[in-house]
Structures are given as structure tokens and as C-alpha cells.
mmCIF file of the N, C-alpha and C atoms, coordinates in Angstrom:
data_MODEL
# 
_entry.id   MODEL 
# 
loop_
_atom_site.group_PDB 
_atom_site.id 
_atom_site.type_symbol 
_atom_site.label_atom_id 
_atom_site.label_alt_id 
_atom_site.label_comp_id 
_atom_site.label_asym_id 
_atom_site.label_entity_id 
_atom_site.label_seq_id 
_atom_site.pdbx_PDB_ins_code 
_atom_site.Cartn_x 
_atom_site.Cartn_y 
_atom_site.Cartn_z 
_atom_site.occupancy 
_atom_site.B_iso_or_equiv 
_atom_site.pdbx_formal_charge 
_atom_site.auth_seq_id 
_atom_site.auth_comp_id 
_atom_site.auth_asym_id 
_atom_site.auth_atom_id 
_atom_site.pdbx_PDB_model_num 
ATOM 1   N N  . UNK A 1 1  ? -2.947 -0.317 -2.556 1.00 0.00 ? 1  UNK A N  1 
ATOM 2   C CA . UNK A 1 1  ? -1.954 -1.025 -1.748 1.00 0.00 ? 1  UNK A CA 1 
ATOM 3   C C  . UNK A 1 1  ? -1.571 -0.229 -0.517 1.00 0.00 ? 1  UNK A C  1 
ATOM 4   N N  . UNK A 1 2  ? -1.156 0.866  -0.643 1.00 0.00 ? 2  UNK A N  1 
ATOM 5   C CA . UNK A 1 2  ? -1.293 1.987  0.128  1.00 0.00 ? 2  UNK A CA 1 
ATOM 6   C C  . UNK A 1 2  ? -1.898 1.827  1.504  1.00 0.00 ? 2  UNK A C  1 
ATOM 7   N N  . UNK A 1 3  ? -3.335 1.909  1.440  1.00 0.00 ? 3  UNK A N  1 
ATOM 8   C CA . UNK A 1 3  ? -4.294 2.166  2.174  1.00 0.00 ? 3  UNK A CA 1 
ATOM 9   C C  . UNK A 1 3  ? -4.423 0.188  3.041  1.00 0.00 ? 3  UNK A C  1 
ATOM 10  N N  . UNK A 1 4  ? -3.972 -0.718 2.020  1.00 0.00 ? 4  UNK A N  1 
ATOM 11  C CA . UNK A 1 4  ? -3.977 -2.316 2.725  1.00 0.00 ? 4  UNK A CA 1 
ATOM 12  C C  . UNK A 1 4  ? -2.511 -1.761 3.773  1.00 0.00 ? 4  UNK A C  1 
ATOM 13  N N  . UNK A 1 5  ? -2.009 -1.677 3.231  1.00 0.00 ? 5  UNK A N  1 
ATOM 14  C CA . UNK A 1 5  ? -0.580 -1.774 4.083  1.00 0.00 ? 5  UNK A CA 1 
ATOM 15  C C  . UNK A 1 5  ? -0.747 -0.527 5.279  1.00 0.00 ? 5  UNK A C  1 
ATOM 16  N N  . UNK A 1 6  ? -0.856 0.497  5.098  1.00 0.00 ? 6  UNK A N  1 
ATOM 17  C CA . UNK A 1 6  ? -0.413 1.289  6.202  1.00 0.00 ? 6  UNK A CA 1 
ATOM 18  C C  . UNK A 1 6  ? -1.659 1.810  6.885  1.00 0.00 ? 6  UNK A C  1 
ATOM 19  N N  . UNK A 1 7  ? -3.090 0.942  6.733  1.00 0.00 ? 7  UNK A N  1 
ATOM 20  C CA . UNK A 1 7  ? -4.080 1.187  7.718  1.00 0.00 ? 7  UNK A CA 1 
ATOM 21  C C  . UNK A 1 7  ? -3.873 0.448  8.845  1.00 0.00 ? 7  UNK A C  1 
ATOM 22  N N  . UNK A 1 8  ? -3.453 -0.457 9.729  1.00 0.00 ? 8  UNK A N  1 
ATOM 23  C CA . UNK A 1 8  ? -2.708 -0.838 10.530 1.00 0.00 ? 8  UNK A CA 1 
ATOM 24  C C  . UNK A 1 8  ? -2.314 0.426  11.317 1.00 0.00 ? 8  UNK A C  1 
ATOM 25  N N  . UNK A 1 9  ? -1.344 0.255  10.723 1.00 0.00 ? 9  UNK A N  1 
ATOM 26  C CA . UNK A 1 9  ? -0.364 1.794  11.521 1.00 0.00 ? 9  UNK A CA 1 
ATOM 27  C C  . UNK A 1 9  ? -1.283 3.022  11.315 1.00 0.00 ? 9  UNK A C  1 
ATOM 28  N N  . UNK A 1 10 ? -2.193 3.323  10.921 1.00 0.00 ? 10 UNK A N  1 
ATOM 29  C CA . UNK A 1 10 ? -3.063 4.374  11.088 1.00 0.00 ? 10 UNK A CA 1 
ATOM 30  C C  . UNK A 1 10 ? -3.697 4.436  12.164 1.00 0.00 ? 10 UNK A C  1 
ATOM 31  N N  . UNK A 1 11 ? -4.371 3.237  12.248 1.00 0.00 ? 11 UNK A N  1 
ATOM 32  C CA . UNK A 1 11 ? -5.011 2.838  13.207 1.00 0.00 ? 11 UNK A CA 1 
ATOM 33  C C  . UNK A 1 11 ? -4.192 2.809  15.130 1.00 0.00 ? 11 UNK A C  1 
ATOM 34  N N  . UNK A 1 12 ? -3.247 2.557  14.988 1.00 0.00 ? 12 UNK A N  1 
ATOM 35  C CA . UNK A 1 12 ? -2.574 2.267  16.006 1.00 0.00 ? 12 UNK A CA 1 
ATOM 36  C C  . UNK A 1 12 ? -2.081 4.318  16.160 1.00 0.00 ? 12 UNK A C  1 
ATOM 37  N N  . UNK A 1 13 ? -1.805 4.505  15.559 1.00 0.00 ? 13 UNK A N  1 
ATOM 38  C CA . UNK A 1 13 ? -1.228 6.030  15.799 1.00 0.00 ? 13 UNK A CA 1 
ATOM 39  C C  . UNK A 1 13 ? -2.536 6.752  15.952 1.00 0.00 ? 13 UNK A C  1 
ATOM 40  N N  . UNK A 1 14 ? -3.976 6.569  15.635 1.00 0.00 ? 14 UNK A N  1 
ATOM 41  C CA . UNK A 1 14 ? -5.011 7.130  15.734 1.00 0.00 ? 14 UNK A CA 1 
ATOM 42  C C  . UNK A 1 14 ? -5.153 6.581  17.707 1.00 0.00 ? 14 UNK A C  1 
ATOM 43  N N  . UNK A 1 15 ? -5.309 5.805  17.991 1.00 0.00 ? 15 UNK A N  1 
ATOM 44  C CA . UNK A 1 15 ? -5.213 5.117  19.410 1.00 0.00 ? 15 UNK A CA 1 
ATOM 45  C C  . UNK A 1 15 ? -4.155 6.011  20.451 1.00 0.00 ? 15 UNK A C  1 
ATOM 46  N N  . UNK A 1 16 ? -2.580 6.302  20.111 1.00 0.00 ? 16 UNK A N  1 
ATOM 47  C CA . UNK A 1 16 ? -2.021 7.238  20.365 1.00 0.00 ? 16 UNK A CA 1 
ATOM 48  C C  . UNK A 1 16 ? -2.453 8.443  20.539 1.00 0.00 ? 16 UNK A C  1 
ATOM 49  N N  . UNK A 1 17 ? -2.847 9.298  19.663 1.00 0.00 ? 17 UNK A N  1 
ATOM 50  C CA . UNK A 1 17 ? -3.065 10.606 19.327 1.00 0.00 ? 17 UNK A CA 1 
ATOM 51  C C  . UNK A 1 17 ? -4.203 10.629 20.517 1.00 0.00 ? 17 UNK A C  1 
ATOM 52  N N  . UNK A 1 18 ? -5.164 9.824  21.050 1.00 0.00 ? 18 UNK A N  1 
ATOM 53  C CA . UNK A 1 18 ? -6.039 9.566  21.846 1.00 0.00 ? 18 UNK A CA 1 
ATOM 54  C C  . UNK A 1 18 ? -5.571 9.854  23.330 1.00 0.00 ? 18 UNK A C  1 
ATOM 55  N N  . UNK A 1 19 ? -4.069 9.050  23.143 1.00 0.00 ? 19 UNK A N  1 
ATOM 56  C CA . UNK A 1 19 ? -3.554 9.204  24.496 1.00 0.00 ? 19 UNK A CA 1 
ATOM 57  C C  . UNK A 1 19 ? -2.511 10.247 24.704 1.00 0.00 ? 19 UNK A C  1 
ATOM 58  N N  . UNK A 1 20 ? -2.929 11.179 23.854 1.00 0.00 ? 20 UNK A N  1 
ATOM 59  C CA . UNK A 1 20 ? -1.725 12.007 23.295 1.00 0.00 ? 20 UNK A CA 1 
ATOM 60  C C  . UNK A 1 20 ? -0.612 12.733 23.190 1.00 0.00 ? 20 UNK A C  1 
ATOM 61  N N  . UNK A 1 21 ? -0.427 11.559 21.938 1.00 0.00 ? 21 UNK A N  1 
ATOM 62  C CA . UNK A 1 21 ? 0.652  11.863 20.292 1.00 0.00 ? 21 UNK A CA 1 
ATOM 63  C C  . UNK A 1 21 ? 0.512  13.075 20.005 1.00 0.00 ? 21 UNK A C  1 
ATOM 64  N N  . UNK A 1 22 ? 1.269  13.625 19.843 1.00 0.00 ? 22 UNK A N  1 
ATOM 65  C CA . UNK A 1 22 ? 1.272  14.760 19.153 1.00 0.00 ? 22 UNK A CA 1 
ATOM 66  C C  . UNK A 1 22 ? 1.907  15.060 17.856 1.00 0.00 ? 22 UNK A C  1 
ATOM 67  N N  . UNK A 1 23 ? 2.822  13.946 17.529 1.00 0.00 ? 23 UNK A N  1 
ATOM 68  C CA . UNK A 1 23 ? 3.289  14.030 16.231 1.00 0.00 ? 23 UNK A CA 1 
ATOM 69  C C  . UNK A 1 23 ? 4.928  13.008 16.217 1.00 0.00 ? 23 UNK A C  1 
ATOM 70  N N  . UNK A 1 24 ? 4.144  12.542 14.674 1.00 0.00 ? 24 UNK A N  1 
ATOM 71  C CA . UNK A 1 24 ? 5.273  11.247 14.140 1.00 0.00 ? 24 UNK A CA 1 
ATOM 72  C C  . UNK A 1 24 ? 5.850  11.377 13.056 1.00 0.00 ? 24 UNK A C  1 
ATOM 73  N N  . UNK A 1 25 ? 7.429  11.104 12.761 1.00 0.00 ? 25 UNK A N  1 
ATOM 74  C CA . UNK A 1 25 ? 7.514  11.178 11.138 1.00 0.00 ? 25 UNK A CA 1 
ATOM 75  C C  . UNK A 1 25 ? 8.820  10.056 10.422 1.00 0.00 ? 25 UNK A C  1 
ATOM 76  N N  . UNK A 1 26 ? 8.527  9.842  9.820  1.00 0.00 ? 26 UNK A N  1 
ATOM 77  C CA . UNK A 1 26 ? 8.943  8.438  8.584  1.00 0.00 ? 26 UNK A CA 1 
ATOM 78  C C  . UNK A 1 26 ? 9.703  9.092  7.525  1.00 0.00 ? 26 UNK A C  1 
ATOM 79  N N  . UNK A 1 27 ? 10.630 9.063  7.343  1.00 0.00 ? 27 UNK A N  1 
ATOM 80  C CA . UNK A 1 27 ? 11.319 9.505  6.084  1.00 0.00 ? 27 UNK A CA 1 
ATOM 81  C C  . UNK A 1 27 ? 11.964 8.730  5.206  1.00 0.00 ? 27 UNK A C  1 
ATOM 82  N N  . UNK A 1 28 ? 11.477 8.674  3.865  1.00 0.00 ? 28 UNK A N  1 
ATOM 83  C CA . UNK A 1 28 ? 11.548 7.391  3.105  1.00 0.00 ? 28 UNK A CA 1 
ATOM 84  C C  . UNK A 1 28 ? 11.926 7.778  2.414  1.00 0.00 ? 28 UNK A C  1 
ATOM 85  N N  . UNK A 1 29 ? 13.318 7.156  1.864  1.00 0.00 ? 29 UNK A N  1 
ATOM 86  C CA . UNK A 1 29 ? 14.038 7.653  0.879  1.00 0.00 ? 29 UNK A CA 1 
ATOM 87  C C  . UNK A 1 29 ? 14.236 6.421  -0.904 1.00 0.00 ? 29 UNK A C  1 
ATOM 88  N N  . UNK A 1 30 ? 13.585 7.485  -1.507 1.00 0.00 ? 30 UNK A N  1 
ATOM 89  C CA . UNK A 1 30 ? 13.342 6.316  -2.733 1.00 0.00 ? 30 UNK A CA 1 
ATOM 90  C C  . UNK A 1 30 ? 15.006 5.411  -3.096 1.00 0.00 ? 30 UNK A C  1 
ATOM 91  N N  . UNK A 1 31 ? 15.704 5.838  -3.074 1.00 0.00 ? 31 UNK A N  1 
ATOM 92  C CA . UNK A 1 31 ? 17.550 5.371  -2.871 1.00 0.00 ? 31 UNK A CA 1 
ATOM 93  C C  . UNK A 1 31 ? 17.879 4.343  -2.171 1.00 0.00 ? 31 UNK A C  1 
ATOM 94  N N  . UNK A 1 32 ? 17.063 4.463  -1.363 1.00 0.00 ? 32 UNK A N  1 
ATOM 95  C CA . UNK A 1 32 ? 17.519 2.691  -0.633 1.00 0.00 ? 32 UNK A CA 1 
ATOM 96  C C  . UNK A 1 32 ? 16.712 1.677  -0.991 1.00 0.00 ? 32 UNK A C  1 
ATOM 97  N N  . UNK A 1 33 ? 15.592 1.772  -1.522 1.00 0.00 ? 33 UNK A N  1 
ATOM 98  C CA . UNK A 1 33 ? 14.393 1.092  -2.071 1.00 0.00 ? 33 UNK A CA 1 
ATOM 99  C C  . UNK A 1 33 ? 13.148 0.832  -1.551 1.00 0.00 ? 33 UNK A C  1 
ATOM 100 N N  . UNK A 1 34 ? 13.164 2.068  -0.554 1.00 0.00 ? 34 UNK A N  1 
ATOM 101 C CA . UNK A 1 34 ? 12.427 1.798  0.451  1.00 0.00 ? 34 UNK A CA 1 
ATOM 102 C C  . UNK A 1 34 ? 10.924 2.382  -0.092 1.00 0.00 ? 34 UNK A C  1 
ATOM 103 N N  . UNK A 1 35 ? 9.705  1.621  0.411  1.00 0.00 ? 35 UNK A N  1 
ATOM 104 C CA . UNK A 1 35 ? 8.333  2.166  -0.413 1.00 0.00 ? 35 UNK A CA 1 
ATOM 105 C C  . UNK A 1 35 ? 7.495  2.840  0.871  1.00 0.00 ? 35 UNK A C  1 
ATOM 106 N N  . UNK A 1 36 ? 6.692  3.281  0.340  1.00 0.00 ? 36 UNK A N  1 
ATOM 107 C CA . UNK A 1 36 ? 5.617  3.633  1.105  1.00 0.00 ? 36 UNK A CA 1 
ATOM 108 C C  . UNK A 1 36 ? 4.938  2.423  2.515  1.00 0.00 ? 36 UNK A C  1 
ATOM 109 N N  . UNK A 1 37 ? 5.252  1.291  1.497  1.00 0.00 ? 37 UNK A N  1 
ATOM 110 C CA . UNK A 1 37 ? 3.903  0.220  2.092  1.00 0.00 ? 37 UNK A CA 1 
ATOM 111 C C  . UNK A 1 37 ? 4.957  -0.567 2.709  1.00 0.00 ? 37 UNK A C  1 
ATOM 112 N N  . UNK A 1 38 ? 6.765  -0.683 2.380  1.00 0.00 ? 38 UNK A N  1 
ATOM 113 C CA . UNK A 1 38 ? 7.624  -1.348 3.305  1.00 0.00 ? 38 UNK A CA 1 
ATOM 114 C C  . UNK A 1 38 ? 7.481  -0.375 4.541  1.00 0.00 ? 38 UNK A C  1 
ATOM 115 N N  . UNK A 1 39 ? 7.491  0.921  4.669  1.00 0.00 ? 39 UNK A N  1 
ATOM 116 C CA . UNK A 1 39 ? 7.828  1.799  5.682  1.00 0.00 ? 39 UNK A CA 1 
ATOM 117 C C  . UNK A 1 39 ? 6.785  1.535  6.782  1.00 0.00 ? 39 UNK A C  1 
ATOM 118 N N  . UNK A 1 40 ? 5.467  1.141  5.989  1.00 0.00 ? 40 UNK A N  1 
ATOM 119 C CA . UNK A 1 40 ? 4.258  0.602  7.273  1.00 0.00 ? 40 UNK A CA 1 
ATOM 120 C C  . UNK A 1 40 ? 4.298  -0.455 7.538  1.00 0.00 ? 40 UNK A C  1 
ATOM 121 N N  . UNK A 1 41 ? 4.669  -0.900 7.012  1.00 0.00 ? 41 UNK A N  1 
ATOM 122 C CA . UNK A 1 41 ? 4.653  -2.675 7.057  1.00 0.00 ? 41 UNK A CA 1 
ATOM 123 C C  . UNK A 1 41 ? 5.947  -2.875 8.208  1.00 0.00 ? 41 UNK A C  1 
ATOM 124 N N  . UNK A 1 42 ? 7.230  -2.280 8.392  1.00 0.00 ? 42 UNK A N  1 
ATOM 125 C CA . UNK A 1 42 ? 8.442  -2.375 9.136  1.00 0.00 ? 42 UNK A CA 1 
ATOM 126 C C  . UNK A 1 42 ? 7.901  -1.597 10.388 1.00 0.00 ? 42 UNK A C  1 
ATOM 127 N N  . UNK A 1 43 ? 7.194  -0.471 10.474 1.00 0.00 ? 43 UNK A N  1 
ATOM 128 C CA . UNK A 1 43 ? 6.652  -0.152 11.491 1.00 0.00 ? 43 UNK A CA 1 
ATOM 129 C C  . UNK A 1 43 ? 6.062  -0.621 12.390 1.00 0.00 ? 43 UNK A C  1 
ATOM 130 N N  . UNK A 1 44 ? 4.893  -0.968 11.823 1.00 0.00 ? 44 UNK A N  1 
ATOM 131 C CA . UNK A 1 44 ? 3.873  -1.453 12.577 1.00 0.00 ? 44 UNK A CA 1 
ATOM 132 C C  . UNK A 1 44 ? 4.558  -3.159 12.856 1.00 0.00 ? 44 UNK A C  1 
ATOM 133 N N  . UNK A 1 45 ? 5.469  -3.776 12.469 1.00 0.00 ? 45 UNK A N  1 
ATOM 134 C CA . UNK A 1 45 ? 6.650  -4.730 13.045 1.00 0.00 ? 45 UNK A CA 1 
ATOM 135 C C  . UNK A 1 45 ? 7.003  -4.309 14.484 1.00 0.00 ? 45 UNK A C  1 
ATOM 136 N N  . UNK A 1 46 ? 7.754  -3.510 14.116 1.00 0.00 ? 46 UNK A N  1 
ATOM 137 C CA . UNK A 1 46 ? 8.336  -2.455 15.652 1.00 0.00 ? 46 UNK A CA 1 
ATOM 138 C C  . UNK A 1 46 ? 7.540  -2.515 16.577 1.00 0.00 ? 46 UNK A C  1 
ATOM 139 N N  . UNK A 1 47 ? 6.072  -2.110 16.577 1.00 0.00 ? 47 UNK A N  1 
ATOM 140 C CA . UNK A 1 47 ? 5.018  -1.223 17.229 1.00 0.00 ? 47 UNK A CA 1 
ATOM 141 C C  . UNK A 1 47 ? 4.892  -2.501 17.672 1.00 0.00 ? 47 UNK A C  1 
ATOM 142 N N  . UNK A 1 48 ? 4.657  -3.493 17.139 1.00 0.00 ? 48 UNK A N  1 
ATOM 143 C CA . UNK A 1 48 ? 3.776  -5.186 17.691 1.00 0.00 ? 48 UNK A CA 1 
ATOM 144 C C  . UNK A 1 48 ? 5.115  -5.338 18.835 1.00 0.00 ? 48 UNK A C  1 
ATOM 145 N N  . UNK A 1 49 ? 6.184  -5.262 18.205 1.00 0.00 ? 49 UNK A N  1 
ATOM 146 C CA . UNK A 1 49 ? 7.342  -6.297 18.906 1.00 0.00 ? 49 UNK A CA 1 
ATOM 147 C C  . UNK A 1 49 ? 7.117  -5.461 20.269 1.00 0.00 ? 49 UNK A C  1 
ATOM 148 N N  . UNK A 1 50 ? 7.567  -4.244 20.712 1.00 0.00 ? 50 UNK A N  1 
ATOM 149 C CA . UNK A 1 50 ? 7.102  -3.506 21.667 1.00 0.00 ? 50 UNK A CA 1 
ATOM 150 C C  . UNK A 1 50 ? 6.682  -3.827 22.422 1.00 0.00 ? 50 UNK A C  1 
ATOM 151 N N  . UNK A 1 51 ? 5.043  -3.929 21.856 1.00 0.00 ? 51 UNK A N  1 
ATOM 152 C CA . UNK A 1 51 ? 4.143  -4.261 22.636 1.00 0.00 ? 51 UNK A CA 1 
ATOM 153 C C  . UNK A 1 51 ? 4.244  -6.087 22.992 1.00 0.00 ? 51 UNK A C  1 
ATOM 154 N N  . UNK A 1 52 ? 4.647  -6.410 22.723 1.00 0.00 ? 52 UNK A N  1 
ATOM 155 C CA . UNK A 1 52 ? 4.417  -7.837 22.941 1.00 0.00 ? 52 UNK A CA 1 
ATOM 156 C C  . UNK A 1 52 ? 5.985  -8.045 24.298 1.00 0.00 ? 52 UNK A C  1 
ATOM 157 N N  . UNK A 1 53 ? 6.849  -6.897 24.073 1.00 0.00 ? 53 UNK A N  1 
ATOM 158 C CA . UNK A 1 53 ? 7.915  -7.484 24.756 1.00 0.00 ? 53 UNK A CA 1 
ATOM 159 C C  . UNK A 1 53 ? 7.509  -7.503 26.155 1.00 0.00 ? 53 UNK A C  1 
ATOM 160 N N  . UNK A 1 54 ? 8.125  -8.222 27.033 1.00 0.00 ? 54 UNK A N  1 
ATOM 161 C CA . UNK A 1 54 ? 8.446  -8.125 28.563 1.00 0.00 ? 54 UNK A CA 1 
ATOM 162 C C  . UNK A 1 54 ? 9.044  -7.728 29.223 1.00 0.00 ? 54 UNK A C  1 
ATOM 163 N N  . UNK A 1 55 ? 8.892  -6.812 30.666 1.00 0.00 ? 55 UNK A N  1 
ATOM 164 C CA . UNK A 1 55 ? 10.473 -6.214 31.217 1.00 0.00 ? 55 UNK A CA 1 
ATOM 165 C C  . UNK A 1 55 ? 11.215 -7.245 31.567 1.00 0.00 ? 55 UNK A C  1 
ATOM 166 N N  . UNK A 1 56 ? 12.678 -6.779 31.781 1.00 0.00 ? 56 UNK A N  1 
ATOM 167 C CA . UNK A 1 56 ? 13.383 -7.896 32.726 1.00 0.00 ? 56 UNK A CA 1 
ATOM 168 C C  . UNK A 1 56 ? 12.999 -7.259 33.933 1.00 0.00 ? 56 UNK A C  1 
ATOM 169 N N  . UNK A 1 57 ? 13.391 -8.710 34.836 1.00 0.00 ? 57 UNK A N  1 
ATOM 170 C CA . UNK A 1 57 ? 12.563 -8.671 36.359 1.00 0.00 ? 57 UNK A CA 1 
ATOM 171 C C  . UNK A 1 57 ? 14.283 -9.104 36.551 1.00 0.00 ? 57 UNK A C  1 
ATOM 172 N N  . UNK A 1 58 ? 14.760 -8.506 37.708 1.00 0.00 ? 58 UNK A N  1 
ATOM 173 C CA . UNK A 1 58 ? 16.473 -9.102 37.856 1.00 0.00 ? 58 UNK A CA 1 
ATOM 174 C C  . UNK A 1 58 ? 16.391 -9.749 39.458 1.00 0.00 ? 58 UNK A C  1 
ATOM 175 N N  . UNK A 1 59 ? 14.627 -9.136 39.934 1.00 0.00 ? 59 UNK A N  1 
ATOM 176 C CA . UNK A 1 59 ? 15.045 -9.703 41.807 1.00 0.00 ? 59 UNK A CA 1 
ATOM 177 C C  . UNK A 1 59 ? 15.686 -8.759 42.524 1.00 0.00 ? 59 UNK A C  1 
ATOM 178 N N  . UNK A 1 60 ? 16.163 -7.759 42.393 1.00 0.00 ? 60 UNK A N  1 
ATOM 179 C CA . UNK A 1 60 ? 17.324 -7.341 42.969 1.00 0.00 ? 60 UNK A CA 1 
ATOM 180 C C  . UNK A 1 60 ? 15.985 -6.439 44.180 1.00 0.00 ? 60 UNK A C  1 
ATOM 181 N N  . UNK A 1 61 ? 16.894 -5.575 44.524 1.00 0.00 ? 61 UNK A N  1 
ATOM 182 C CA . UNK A 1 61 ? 15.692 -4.718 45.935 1.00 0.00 ? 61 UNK A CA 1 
ATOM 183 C C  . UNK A 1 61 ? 15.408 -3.402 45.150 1.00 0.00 ? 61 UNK A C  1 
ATOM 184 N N  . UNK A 1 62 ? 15.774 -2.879 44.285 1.00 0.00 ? 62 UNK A N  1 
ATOM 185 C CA . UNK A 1 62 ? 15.552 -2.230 43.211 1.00 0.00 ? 62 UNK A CA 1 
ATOM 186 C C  . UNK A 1 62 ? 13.873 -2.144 42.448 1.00 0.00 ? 62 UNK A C  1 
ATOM 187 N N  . UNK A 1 63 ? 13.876 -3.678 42.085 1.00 0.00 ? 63 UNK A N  1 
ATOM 188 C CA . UNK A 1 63 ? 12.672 -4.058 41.452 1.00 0.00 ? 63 UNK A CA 1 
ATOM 189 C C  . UNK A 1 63 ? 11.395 -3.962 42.398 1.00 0.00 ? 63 UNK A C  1 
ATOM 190 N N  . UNK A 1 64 ? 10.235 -3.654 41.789 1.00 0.00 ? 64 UNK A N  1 
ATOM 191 C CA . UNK A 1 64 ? 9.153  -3.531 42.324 1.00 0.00 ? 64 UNK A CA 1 
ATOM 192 C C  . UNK A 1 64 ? 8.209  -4.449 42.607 1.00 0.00 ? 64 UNK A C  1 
# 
């Protein structure tokens, strides 16, 4: 399950390290209920939304 869930985010931080990352870290605490494969799975969420977002453009003379 492991390796389904957080090859994604391997993959994407391997792409980084390319442009380079030098170092990432996740701290998962068994107490909140948090797993291994939620922690990649919520990540690589993040990482998409990111990338998918748009700047705001406001017009002003500022903007490029």
C-alpha cells in the first residue's frame, strides 16, 4: 500500500531534486491518526493544487 500511495509523491520530489531539492520532511504522528499513505496521499493533494493554481492578475502598473 505503501509503495501505491506514496509513489506519486516520489516521483514528483525525484523531478525536484532534479531542479534542486535538497531536502523534505513529513512528520507523522501515529496520535492523530495519521498513516503513512494519508501523509502521501494529502501531499501530493497540495503539490497538484499548486500546480494547477493561477496568479492573480489585479491590472494595476505593478503587474507585468
Amino acid at each position: 500500500m505503501i509503495d501505491t500511495a506514496c509513489k506519486p509523491l516520489a516521483e514528483h520530489f525525484a523531478e525536484r531534486r532534479a531542479e534542486g531539492l535538497v531536502d523534505i520532511k513529513f512528520y507523522v504522528h501515529a496520535s492523530t491518526g495519521a498513516t503513512v499513505e494519508k501523509a502521501c496521499a494529502e501531499a501530493q493533494t497540495l503539490f497538484a493544487a499548486r500546480e494547477a493554481a493561477q496568479p492573480f492578475v489585479f491590472g494595476d502598473r505593478r503587474t507585468k
